[in-house]
C-alpha positions in Angstrom: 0.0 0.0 0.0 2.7 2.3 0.9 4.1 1.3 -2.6 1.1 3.2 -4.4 1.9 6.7 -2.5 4.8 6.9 -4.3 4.0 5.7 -7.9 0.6 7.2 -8.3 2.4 11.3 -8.0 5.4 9.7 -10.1 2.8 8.7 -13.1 1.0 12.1 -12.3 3.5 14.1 -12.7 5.4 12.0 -15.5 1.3 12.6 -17.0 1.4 16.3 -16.8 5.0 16.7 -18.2 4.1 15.0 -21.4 0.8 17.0 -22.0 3.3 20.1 -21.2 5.7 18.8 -23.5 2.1 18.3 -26.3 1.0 22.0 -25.5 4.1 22.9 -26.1 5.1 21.3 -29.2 1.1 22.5 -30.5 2.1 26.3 -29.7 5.9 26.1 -31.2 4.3 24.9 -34.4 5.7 21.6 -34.9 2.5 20.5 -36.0 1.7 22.9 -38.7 2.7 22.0 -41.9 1.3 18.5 -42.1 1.0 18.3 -45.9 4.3 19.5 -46.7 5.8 16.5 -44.6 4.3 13.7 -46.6 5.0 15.6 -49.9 9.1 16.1 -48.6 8.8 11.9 -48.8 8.3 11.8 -52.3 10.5 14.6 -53.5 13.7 13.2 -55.3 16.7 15.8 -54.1 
């Protein structure tokens, strides 16, 4: 029992710093230019 009041703040936490990291990634617009990414594919540089 004393096992679970320490892993259920670790997965909390560990929870809230990868929808940080998401919110993040949305408003440094890595997730803008979707078409261009699967028209880079098929380009022949």
């Amino acid at each position: 029992m004393s096992v679970l009041l320490l892993v259920i703040p670790i997965a909390l936490s560990l929870g809230a710093l990868g929808l940080c990291a998401f919110l993040w990634a949305l408003r440094s617009g890595q997730y803008d230019d979707v078409e261009g990414a699967e028209l880079r594919v098929l380009s022949d540089d």
